[in-house]
Biopython code that builds the backbone (N, CA, C, O; Angstrom):
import numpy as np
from Bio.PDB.StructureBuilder import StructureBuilder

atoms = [
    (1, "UNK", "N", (18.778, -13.259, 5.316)),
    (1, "UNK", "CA", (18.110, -11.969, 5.336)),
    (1, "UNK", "C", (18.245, -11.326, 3.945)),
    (1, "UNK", "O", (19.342, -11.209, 3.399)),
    (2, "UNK", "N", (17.232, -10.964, 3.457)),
    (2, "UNK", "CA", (17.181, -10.578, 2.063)),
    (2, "UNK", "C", (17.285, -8.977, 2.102)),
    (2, "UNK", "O", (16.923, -8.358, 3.103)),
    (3, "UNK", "N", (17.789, -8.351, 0.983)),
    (3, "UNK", "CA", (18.023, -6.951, 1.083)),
    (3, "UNK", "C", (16.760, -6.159, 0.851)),
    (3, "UNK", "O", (15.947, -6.832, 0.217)),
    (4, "UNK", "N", (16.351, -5.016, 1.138)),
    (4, "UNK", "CA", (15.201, -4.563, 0.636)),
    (4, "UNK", "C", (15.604, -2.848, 0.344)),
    (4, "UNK", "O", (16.356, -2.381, 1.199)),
    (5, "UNK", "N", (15.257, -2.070, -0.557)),
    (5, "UNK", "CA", (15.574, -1.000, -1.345)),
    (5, "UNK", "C", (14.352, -0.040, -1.048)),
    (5, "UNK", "O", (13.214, -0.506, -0.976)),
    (6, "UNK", "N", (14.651, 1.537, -0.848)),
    (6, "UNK", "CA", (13.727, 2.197, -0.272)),
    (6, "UNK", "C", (13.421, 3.173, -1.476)),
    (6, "UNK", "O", (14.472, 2.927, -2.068)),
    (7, "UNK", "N", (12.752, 4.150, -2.350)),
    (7, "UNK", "CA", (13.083, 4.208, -3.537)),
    (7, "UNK", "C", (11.829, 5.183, -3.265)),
    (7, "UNK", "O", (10.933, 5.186, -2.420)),
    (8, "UNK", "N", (12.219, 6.145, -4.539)),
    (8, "UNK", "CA", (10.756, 7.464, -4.175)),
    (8, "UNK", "C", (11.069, 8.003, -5.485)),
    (8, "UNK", "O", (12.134, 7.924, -6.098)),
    (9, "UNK", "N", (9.887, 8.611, -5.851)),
    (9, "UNK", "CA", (9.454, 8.685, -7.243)),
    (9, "UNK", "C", (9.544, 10.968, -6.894)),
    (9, "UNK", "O", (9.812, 11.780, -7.779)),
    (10, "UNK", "N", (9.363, 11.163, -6.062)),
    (10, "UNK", "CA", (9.349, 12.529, -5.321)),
    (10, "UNK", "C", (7.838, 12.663, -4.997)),
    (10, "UNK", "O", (7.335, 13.765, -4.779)),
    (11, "UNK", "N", (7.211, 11.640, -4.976)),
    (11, "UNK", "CA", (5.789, 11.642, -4.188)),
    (11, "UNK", "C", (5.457, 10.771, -3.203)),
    (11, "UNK", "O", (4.732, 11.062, -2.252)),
    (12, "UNK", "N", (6.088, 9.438, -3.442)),
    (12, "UNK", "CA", (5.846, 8.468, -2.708)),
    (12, "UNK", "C", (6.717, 7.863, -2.568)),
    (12, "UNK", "O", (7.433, 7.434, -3.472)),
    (13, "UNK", "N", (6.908, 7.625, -0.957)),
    (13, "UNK", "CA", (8.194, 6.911, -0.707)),
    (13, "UNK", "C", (7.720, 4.989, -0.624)),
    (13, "UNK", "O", (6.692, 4.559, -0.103)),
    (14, "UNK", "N", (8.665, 4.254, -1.207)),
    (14, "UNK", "CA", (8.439, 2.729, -1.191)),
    (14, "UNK", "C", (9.705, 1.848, -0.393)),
    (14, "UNK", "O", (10.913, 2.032, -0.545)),
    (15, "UNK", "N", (8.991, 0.773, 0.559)),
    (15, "UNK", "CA", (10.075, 0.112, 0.498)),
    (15, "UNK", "C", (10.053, -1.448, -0.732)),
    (15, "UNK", "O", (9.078, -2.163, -0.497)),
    (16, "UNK", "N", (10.775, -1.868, -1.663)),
    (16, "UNK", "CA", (10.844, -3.109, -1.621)),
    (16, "UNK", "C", (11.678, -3.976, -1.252)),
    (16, "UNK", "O", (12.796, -3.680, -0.831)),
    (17, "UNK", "N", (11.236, -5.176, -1.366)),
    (17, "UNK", "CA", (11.928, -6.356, -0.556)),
    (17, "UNK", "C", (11.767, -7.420, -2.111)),
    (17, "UNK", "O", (10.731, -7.785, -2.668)),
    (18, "UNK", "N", (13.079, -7.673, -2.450)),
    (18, "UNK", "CA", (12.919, -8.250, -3.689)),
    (18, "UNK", "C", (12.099, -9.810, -3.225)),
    (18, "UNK", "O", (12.055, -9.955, -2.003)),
    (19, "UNK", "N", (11.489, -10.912, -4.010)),
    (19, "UNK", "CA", (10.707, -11.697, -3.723)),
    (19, "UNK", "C", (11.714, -12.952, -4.484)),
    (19, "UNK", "O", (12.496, -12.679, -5.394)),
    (20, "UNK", "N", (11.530, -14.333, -3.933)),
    (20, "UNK", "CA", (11.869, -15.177, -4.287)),
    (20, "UNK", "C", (11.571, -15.764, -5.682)),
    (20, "UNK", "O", (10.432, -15.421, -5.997)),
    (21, "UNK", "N", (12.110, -16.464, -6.576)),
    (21, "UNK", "CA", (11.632, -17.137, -7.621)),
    (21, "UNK", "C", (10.373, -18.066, -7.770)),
    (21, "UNK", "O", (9.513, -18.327, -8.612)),
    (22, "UNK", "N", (10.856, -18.540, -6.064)),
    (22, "UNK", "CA", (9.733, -19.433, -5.733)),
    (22, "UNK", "C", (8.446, -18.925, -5.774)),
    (22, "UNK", "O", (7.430, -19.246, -6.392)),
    (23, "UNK", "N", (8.731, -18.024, -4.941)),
    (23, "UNK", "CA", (7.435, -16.736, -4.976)),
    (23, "UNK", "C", (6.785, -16.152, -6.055)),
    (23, "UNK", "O", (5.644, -15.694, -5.988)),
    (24, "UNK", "N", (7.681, -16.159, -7.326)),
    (24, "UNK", "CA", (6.909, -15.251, -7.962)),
    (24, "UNK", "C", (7.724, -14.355, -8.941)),
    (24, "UNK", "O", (7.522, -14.023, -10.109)),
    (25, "UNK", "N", (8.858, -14.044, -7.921)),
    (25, "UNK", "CA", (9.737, -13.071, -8.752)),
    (25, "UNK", "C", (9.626, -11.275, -8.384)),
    (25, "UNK", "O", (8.424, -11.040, -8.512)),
    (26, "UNK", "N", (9.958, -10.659, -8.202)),
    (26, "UNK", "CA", (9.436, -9.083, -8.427)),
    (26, "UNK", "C", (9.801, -9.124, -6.837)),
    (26, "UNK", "O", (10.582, -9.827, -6.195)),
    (27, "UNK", "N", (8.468, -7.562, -6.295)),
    (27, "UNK", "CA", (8.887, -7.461, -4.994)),
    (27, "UNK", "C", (7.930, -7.628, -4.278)),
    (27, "UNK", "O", (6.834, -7.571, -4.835)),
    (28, "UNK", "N", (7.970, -7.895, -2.799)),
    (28, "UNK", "CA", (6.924, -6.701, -1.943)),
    (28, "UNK", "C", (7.055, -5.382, -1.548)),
    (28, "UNK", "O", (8.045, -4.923, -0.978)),
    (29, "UNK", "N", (5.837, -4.640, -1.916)),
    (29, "UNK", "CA", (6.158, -3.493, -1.953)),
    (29, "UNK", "C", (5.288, -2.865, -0.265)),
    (29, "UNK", "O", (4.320, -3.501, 0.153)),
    (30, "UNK", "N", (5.684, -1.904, 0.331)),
    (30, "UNK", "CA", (5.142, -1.689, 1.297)),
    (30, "UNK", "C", (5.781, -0.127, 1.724)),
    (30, "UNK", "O", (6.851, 0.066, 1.146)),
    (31, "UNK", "N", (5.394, 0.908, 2.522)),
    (31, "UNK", "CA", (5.454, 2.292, 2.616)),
    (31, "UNK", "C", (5.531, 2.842, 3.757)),
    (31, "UNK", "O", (4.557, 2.867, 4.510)),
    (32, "UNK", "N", (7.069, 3.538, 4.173)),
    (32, "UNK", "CA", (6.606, 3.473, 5.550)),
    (32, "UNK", "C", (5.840, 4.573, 6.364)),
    (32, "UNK", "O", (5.798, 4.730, 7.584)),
    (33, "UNK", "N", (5.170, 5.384, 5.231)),
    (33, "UNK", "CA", (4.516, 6.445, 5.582)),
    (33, "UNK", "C", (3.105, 5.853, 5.571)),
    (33, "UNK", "O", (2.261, 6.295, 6.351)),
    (34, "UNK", "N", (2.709, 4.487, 4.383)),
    (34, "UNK", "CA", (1.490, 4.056, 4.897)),
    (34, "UNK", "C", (1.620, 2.666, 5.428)),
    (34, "UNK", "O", (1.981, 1.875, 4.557)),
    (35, "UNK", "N", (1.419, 2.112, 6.675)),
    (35, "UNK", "CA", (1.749, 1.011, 7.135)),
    (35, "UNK", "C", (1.147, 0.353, 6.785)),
    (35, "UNK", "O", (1.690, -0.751, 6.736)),
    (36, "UNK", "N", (-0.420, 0.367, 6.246)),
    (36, "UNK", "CA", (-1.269, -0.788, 5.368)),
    (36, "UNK", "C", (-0.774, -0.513, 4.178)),
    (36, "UNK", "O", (-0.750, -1.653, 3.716)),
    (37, "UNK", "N", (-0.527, -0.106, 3.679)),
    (37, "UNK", "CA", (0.284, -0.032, 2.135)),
    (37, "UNK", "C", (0.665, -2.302, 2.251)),
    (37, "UNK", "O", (1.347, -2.906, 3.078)),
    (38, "UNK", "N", (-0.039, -2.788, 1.200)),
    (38, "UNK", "CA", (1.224, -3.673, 0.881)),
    (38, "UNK", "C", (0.392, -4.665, -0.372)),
    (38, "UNK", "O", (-0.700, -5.228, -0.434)),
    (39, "UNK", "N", (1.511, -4.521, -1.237)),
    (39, "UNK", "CA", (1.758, -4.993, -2.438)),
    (39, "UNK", "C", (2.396, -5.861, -3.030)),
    (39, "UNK", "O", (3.280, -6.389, -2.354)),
    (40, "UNK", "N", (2.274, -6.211, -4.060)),
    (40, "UNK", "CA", (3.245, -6.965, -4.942)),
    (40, "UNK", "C", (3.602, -6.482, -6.504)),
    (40, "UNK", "O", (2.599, -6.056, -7.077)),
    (41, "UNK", "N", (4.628, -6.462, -7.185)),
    (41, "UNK", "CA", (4.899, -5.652, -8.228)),
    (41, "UNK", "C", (5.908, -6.458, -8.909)),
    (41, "UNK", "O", (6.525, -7.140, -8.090)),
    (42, "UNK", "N", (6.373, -6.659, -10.342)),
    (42, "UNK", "CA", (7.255, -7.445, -11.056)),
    (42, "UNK", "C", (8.305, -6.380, -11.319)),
    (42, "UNK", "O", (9.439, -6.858, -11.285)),
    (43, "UNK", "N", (8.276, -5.415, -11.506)),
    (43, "UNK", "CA", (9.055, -4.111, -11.498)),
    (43, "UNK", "C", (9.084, -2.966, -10.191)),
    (43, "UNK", "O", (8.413, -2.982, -9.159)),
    (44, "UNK", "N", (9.872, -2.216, -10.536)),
    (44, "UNK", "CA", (10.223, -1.015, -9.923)),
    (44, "UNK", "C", (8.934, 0.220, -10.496)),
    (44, "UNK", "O", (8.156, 0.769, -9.715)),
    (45, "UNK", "N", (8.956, 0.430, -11.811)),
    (45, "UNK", "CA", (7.589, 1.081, -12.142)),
    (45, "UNK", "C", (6.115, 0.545, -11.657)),
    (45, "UNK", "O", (5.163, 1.254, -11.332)),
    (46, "UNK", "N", (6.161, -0.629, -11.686)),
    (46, "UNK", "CA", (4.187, -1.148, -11.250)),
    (46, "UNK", "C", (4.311, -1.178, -10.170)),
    (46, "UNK", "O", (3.209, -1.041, -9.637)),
    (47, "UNK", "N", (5.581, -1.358, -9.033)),
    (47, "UNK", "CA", (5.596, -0.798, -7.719)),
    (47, "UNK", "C", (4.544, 0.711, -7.555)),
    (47, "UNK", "O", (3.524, 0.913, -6.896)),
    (48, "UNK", "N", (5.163, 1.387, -8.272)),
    (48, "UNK", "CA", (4.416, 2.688, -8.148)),
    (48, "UNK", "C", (3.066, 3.028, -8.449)),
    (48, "UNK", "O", (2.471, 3.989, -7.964)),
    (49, "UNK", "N", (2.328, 1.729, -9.743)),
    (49, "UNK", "CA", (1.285, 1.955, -10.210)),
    (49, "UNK", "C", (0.493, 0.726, -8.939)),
    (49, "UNK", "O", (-0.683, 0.946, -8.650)),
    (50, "UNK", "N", (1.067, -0.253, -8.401)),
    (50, "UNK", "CA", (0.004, -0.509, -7.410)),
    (50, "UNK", "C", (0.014, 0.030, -5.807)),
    (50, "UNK", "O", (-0.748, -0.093, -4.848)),
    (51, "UNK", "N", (1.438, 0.765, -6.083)),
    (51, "UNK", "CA", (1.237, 1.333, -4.769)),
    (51, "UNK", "C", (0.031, 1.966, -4.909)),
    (51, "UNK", "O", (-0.897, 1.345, -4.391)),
    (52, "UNK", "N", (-0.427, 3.595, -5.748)),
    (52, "UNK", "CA", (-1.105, 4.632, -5.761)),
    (52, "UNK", "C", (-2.716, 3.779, -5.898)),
    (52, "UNK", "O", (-3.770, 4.239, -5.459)),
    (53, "UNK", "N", (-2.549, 2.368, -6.662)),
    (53, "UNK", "CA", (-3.763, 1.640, -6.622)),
    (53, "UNK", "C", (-4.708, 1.505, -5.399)),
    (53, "UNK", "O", (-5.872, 1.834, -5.173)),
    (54, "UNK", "N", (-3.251, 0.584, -4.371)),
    (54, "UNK", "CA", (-3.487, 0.360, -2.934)),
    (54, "UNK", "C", (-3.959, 1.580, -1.825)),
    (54, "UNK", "O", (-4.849, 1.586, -0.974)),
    (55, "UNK", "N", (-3.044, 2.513, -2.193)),
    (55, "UNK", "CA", (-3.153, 4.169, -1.741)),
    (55, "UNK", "C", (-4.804, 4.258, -1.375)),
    (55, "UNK", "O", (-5.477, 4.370, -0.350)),
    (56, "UNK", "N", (-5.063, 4.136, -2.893)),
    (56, "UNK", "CA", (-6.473, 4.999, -3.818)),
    (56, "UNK", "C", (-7.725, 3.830, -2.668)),
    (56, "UNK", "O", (-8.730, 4.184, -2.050)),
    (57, "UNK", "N", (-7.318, 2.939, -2.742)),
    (57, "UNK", "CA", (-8.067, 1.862, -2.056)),
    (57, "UNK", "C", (-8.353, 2.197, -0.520)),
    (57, "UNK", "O", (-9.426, 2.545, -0.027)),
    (58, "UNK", "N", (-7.230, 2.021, 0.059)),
    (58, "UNK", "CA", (-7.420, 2.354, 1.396)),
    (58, "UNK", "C", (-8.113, 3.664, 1.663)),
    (58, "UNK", "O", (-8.664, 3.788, 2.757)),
    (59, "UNK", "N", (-8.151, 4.573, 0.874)),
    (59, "UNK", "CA", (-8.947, 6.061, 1.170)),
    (59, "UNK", "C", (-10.179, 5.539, 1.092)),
    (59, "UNK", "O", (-10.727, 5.296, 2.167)),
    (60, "UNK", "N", (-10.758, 5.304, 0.098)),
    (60, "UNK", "CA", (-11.725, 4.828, 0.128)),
    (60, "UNK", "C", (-12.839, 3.672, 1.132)),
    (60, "UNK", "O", (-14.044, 3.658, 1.382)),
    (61, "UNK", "N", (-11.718, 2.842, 1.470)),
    (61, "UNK", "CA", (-12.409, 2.019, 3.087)),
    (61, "UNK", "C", (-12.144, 2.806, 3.943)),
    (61, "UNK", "O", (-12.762, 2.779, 5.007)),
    (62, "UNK", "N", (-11.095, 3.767, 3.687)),
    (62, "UNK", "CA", (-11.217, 4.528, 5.282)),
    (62, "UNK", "C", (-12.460, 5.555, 5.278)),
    (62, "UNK", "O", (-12.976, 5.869, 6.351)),
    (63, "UNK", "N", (-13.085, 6.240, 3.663)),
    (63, "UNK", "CA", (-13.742, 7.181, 3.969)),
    (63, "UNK", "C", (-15.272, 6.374, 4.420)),
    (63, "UNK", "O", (-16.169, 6.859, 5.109)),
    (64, "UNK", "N", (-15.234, 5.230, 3.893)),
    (64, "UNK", "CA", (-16.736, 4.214, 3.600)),
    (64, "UNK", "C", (-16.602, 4.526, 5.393)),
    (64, "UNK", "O", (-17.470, 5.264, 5.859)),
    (65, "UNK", "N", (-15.631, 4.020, 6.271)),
    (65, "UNK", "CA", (-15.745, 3.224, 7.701)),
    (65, "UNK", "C", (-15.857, 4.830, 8.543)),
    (65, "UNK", "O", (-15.985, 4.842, 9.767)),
    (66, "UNK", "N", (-15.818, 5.622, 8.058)),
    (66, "UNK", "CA", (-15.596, 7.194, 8.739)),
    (66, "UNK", "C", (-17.405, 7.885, 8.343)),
    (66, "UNK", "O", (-17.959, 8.802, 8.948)),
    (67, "UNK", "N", (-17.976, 7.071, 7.154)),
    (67, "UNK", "CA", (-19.040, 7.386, 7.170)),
    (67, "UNK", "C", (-20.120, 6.509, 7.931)),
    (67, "UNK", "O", (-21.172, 6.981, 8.362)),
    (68, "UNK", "N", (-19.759, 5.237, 8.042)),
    (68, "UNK", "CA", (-20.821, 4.022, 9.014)),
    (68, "UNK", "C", (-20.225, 4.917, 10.394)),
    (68, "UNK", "O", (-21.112, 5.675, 10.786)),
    (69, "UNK", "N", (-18.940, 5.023, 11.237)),
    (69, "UNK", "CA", (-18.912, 5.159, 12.358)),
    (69, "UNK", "C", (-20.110, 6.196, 12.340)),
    (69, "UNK", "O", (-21.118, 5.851, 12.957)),
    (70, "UNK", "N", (-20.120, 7.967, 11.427)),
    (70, "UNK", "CA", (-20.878, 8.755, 11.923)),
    (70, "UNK", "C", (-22.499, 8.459, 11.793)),
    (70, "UNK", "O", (-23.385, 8.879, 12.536)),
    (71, "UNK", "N", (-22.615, 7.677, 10.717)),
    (71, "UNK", "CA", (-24.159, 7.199, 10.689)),
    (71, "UNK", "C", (-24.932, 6.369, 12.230)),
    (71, "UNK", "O", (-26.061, 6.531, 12.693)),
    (72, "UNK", "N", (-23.581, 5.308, 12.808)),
    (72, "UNK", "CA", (-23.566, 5.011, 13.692)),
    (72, "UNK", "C", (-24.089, 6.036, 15.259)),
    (72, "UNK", "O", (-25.108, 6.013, 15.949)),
    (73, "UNK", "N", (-22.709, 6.923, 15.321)),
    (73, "UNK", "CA", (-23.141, 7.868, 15.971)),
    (73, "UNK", "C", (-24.351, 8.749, 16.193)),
    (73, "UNK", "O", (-24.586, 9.280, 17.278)),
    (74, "UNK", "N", (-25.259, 8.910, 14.902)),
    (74, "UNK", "CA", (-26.114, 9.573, 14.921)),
    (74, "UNK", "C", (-27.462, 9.067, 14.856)),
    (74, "UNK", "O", (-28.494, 9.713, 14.674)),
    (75, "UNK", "N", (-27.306, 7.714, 15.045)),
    (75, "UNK", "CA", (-28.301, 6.720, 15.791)),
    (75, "UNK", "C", (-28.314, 7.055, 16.683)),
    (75, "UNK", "O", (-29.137, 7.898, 17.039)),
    (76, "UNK", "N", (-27.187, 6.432, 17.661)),
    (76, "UNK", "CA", (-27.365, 6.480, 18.413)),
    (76, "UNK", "C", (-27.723, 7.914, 19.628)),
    (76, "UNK", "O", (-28.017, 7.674, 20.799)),
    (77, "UNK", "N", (-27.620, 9.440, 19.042)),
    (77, "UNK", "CA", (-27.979, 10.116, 19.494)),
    (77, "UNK", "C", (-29.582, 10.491, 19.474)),
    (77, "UNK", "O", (-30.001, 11.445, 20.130)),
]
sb = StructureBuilder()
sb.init_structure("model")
sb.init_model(0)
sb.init_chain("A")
sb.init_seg("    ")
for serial, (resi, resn, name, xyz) in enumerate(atoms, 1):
    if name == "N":
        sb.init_residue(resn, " ", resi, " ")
    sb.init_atom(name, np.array(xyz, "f"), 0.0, 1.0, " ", f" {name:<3s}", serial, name[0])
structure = sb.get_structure()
């Protein structure tokens, strides 16, 4: 069982899980405030720059899928 480190910048809380050599090296990074949050990072800093990446991402499919459902909806009315 590998250790994993929970770590916050005072905006965003992260967990990582350091990653194997085999793997790669660095961490997975993942959030437990966003449960799709998940990443990979060679540091503790680009943790943070692909978290807000991943963040920035998911808003964006969520706003795209929040605009088909209502387009949806308003077909069908």
């Amino acid at each position: 069982m590998s250790k994993t480190y929970t770590v916050s910048d005072g905006e965003l809380v992260l967990t990582l899980e350091p990653l194997s050599q085999q793997d790669g090296g660095g961490y997975g990074v993942t959030s437990p405030l966003e449960p799709q949050l998940v990443t990979e990072a060679k540091t503790i800093e680009e943790a943070f720059i692909m978290a807000r990446d991943a963040i920035e991402s998911l808003r964006e499919s969520r706003q795209r899928y929040a605009r088909r459902i209502a387009e949806l909806a308003a077909a069908e009315a």
